[in-house]
C-alpha positions in Angstrom: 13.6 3.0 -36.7 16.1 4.8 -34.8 16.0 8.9 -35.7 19.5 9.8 -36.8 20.6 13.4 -37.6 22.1 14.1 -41.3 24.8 16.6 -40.8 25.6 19.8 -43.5 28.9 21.0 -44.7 30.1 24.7 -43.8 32.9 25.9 -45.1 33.9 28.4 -42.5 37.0 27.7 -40.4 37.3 27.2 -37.1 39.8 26.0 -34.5 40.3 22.0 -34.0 39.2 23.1 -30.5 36.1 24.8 -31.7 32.1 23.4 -32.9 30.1 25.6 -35.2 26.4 25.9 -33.6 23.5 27.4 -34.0 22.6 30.2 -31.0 18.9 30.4 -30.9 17.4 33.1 -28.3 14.5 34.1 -27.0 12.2 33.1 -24.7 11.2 29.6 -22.3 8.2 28.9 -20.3 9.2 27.7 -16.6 6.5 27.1 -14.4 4.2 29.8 -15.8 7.6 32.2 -15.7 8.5 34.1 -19.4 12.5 33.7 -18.7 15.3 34.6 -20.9 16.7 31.8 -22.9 19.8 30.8 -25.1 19.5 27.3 -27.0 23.2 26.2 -28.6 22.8 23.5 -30.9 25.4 21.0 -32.7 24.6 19.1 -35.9 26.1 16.3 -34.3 23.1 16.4 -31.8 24.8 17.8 -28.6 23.0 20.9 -27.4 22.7 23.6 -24.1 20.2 25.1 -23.2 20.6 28.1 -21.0 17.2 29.7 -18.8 17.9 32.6 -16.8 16.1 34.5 -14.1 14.9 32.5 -11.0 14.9 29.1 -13.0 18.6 29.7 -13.1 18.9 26.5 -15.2 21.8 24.8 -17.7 20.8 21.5 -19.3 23.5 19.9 -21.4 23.5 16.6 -23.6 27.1 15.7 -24.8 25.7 13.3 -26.9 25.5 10.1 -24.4 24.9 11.8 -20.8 22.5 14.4 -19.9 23.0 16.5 -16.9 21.9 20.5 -15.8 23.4 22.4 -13.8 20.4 24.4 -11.7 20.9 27.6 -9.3 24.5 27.2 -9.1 24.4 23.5 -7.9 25.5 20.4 -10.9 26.3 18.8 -12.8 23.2 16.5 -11.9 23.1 13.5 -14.3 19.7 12.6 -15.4 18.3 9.2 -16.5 15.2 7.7 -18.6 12.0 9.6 -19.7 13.4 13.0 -18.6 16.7 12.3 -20.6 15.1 10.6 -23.5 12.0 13.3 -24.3 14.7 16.1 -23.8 17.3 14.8 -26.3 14.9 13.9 -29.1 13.4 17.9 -28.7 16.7 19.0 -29.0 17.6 16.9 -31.6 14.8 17.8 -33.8 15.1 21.9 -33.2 19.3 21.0 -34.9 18.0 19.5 -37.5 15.7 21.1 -40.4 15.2 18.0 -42.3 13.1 17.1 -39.5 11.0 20.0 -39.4 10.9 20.7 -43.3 9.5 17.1 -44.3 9.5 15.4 -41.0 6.4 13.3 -42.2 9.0 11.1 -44.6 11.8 10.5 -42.0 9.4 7.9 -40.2 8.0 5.0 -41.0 4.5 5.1 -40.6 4.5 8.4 -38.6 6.8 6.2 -35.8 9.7 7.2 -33.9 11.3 4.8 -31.8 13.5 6.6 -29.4 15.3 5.0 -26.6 12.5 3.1 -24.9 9.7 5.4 -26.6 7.5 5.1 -29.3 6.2 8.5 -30.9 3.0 9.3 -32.8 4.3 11.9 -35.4 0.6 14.0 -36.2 1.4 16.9 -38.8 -0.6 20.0 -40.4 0.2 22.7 -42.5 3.9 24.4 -40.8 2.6 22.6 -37.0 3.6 19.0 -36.0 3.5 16.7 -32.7 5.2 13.9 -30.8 2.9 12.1 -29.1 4.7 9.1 -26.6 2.0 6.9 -27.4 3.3 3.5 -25.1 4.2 6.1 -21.9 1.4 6.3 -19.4 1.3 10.2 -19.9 0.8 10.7 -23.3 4.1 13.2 -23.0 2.9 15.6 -26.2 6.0 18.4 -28.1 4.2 20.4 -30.3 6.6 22.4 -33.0 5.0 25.7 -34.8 5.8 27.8 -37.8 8.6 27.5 -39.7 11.8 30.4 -40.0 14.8 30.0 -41.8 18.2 31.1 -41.1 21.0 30.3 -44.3 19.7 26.6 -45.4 18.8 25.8 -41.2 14.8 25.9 -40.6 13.7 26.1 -37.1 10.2 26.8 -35.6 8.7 30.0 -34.2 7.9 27.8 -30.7 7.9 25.0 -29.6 5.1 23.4 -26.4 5.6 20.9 -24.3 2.7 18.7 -22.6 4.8 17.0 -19.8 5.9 16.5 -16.3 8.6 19.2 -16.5 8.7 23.1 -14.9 9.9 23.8 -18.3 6.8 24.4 -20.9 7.3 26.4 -23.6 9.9 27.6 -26.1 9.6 31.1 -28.5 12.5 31.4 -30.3 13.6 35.4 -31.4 16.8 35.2 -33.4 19.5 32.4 -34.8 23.5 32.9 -35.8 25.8 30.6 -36.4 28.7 30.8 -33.5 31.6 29.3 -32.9 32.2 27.7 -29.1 34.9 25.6 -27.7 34.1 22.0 -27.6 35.0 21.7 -24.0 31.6 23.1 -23.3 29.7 20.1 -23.6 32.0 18.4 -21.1 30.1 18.3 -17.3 32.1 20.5 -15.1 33.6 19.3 -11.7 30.6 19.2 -8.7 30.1 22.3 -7.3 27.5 24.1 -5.4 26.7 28.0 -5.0 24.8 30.0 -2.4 25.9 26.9 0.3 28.0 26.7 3.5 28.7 24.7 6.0 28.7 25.7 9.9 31.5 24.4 11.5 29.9 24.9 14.9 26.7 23.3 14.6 26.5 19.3 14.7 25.8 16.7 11.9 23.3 14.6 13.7 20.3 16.1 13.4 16.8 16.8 15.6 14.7 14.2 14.3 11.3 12.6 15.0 10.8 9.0 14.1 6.9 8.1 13.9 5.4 4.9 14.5 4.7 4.6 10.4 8.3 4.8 9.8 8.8 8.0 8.8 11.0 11.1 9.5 11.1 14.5 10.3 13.4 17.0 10.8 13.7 20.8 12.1 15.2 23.5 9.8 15.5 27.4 10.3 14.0 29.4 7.8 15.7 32.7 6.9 16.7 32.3 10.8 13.8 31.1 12.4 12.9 28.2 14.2 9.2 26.4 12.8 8.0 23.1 13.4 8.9 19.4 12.2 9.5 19.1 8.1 9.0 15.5 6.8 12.3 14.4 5.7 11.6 12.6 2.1 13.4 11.3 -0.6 10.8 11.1 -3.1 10.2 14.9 -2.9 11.5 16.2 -5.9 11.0 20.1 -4.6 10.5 21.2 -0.8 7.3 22.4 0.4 6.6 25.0 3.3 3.5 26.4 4.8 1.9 28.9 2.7 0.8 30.7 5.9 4.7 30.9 6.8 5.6 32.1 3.7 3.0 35.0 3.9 4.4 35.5 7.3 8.2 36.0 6.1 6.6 37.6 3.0 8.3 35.2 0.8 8.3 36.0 -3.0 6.0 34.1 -5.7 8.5 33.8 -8.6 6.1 31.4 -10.5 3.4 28.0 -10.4 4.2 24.2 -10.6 2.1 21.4 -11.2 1.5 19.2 -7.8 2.3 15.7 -9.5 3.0 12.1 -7.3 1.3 9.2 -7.1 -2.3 9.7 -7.4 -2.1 12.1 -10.9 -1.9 15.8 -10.1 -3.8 17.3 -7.7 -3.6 21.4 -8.9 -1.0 24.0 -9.5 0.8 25.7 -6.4 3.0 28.5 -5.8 6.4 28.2 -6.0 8.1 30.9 -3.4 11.8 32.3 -2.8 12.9 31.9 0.6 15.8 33.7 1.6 17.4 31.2 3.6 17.0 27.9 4.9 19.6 26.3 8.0 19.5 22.5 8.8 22.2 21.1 10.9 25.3 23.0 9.4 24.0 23.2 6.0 22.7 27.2 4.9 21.1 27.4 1.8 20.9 30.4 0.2 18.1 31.9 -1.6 16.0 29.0 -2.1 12.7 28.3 -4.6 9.6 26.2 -2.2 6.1 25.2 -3.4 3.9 26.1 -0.7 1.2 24.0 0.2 -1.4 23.5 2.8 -0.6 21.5 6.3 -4.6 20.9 7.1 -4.8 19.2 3.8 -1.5 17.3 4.0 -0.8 13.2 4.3 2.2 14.2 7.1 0.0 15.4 9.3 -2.1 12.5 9.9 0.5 11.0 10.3 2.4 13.1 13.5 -1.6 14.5 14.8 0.1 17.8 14.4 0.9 20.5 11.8 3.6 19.5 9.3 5.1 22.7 8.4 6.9 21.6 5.6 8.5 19.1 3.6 12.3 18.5 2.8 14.0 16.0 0.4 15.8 16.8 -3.1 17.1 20.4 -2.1 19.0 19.0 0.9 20.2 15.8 -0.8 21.3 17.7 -3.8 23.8 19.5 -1.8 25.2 17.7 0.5 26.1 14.1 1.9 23.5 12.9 4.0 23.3 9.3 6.0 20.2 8.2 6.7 19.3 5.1 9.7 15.4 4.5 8.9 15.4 2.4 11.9 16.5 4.5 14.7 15.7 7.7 12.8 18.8 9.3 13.1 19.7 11.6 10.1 23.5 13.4 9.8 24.6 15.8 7.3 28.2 16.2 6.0 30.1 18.3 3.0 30.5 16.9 -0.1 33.9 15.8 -0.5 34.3 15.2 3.0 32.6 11.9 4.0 35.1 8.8 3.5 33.4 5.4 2.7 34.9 2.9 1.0 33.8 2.0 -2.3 32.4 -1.3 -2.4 29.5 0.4 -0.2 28.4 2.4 -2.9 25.9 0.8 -5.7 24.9 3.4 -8.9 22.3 6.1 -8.5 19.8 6.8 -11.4 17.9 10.2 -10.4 14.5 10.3 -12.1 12.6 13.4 -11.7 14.9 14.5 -9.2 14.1 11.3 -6.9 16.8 8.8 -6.3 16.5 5.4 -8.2 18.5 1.8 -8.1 18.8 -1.6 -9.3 17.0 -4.4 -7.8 16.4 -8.0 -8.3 13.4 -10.0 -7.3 11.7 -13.3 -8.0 14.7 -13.7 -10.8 13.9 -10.2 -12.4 15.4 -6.8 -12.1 13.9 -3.5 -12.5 14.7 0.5 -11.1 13.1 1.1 -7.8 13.3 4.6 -5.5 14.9 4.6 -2.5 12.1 6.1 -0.6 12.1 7.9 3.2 8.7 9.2 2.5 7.3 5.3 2.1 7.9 4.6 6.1 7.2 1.0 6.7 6.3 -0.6 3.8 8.1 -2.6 1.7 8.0 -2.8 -2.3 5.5 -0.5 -4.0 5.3 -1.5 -7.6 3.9 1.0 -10.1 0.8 -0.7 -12.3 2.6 -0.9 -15.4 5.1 -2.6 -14.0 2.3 -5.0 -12.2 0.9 -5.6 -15.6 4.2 -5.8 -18.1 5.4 -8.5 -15.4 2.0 -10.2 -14.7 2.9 -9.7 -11.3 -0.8 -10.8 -9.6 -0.4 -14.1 -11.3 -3.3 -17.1 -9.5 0.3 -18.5 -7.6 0.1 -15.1 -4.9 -2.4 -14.1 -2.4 -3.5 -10.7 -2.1 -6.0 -8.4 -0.2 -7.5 -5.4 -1.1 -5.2 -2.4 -0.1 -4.6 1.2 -1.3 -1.9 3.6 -1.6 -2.1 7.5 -0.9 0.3 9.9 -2.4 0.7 14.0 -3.8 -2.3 13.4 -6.0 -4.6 11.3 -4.6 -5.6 7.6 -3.6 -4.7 4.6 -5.9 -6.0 0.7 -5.5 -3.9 -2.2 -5.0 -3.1 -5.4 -3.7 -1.5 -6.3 -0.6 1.1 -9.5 -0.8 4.4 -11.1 -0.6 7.6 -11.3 -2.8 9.1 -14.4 -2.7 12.6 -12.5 -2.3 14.2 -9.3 -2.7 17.5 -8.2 -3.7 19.1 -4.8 -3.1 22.7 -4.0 -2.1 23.1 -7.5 -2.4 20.8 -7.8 1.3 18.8 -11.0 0.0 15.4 -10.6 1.9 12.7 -13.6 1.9 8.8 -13.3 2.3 8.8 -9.5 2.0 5.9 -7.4 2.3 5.1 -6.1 -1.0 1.6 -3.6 -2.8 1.0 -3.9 -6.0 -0.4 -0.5 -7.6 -3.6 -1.6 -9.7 -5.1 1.9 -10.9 -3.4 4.9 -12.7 -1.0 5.5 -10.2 0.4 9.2 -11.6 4.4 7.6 -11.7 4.1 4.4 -13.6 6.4 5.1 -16.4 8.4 2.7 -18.9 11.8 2.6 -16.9 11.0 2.6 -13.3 9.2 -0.2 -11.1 8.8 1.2 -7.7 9.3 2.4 -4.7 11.1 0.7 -1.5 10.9 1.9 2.3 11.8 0.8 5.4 11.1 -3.0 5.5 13.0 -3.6 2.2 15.5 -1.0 3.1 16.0 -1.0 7.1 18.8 -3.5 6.8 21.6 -0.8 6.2 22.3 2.8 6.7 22.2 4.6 3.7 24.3 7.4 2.4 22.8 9.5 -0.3 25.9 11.0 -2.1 24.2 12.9 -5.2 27.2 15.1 -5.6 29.2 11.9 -6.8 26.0 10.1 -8.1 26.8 7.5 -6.0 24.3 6.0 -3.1 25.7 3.7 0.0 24.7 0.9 1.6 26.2 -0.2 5.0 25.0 -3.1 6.8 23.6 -2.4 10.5 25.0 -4.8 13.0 21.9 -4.5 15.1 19.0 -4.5 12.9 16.7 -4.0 14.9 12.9 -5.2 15.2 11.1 -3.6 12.1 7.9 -1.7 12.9 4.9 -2.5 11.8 
């Protein structure tokens, strides 16, 4: 069944212009933070949720798209799991029916939500989702039961997922009224940024052998060493020995989550300022990490001191030419390209995501700078819901190293490969065999250079837009 919301008549009177909601505060759990938060809810199902301090963090469903506005920067539209587990919380705090007698609004204690299928376990005032068919178990415990007027709403709510935020304790509830407008994303915009005028777009960069890149920012003014430049990073990493050194703030702790599971909990630090090309980025939240233990700096024989992907490409407009390495940076608004470059982007746990064909299917896959040469990296459940290693293709024994650790696989060939409508034949291709730690129900993979080296690409997140333009030298591919 689909879970619908039953809506209650009020007899108060408000402007054409206006919603009556509920205003729930309190408190929200962000990466082991206690922060000050506001929850507005709609019968109708849209909501807002508002978590101050550092977090600094807006999330908004209108009631089709979800998007959050975070530090100052947003809207950023969000797609699949993230949007999906978010709405159906929200969607049951608006509604008491669904916390009063939730067990007789399912059938069989089943939700089916968008793509999900949740495991409804109950006792006494406490109840759980379970996503039983996602590949992490994504668990939303609701406890106690208050009531404001006829509306019943929990004393907190827990989440067990792949989000900073964890936790909800909810204070005190009145019924508001709010212009409707508010639910409406606001125009792009982007605070505590500037752009230098008098430094260049093309950046310092390093291309390894491997395929990837790296790049050389100024943190709060001072020259380090290389940063790998990478896509798939949904939050940037320095040195913890740097941050010590520019006595860096710890405003809280994430979970370390990529392919390979999780590998620990790290400090998350506020840097005052970060500089790369003419881009300055004010007052900025890094997980620090450890360059002796890192993958990057294998790769370079050298200390990585950090690593740089969804911060910068959040903000800006940034073209990218994974063959020669080169990397430029412009303002948003100001980068012309004309339209029939540009292909939809679906950002997925802050990691960019388009549509592919191959072998006459289609699927999400991540456009990836991190992935350096290789070509298609499918996630195991998508090996599996596919019956990709069918008896028809050969395969060796391979591996994949990410965040959290080493995964088996199997080395092959796609037949073809479609993306951008650049039709490529006989491409390299892994296929993920063990828990990867990013299989989910939505996505397929990831794509890197081989799959991708045929065009420059323009990461446009502002517009939620990515573009692809053809290279007329293409170069030799490295192995």
């Amino acid at each position: 069944m689909f879970l619908t919301l039953s809506c209650r008549e009020d007899d108060s009177k408000t402007s054409v212009s206006e919603i009556q909601v509920f205003q729930l505060t309190g408190e929200a759990k962000f990466a082991g933070s206690m922060l000050p938060l506001e929850l507005l809810l709609s019968e109708d199902g849209r909501f807002i949720s508002n978590i101050d301090g550092w977090a600094d963090q807006t999330i908004v469903f209108n009631g089709q798209d979800l998007f959050y506005i975070e530090n100052g920067v947003g809207p950023i539209k969000v797609s699949f799991l993230e949007k999906e587990l978010l709405a159906l919380t929200h969607l049951i705090i608006a509604d008491s029916g669904l916390i009063t007698d939730f067990k007789e609004t399912t059938e069989d204690n089943q939700i089916t939500f968008g793509k999900l299928q949740i495991e409804v376990e109950s006792s006494n005032n406490n109840f759980h989702l379970i996503a039983s068919n996602s590949p992490g178990q994504e668990k939303v415990s609701f406890h106690g039961t208050n009531k404001y007027e006829s509306y019943n709403y929990p004393d907190s709510i827990e989440f067990d997922w792949g989000f900073d935020l964890t936790g909800y304790h909810i204070r005190s509830v009145s019924r508001e009224s709010i212009s409707k407008d508010i639910f409406n994303p606001p125009s792009y915009a982007a605070l505590g940024v500037r752009f230098n005028s008098q430094e260049k777009s093309k950046l310092e960069t390093f291309r390894t052998e491997s395929g990837n890149l790296f790049i050389k920012p100024k943190i709060n003014g001072k020259a380090y060493g290389w940063f790998l430049f990478d896509s798939g990073a949904g939050i940037s990493l320095l040195s913890t020995e740097i941050a010590n050194e520019l006595d860096c703030p710890v405003l809280g702790v994430k979970k370390v989550m990529g392919v390979g599971g999780t590998s620990g909990r790290r400090g998350v630090r506020s840097v005052q300022n970060i500089s790369i090309g003419p881009l300055v980025i004010d007052e900025l939240s890094m997980l620090e990490y450890n360059p002796d233990k890192s993958k990057a700096n294998k790769i370079i024989n050298g200390p990585v001191d950090g690593v740089i992907g969804w911060d910068l490409l959040i903000r800006s407009v940034i073209e990218v030419d994974l063959i020669s390495g080169q990397v430029s940076i412009f303002e948003p608004g100001k980068y012309k390209l004309d339209k029939k470059n540009y292909e939809d982007l679906y950002l997925h746990w802050k990691v960019p995501y388009v549509i592919a064909e191959f072998e006459s299917k289609k699927g999400y896959f991540m456009v990836d700078t991190g992935a350096g040469n290789k070509g298609v990296i499918f996630h195991s459940l998508a090996v599996d819901r596919l019956g990709l290693l069918g008896d028809d293709r050969a395969t060796i024994k391979a591996s994949v190293t990410g965040a959290g650790g080493t995964v088996n696989a199997e080395y092959g060939v796609l037949d073809w490969f479609d993306v951008a409508n650049e039709k490529q034949f006989d491409l390299d291709a892994i296929f993920m065999t063990g828990e990867d730690g990013e299989a989910d129900l939505y996505t397929h993979g990831f794509m890197g250079t081989k799959a991708l080296g045929f065009s420059k690409i323009i990461f446009d997140y502002p517009n939620n837009r990515i573009g692809f333009v053809p290279l007329k030298d293409k170069g030799q591919l490295r192995n």
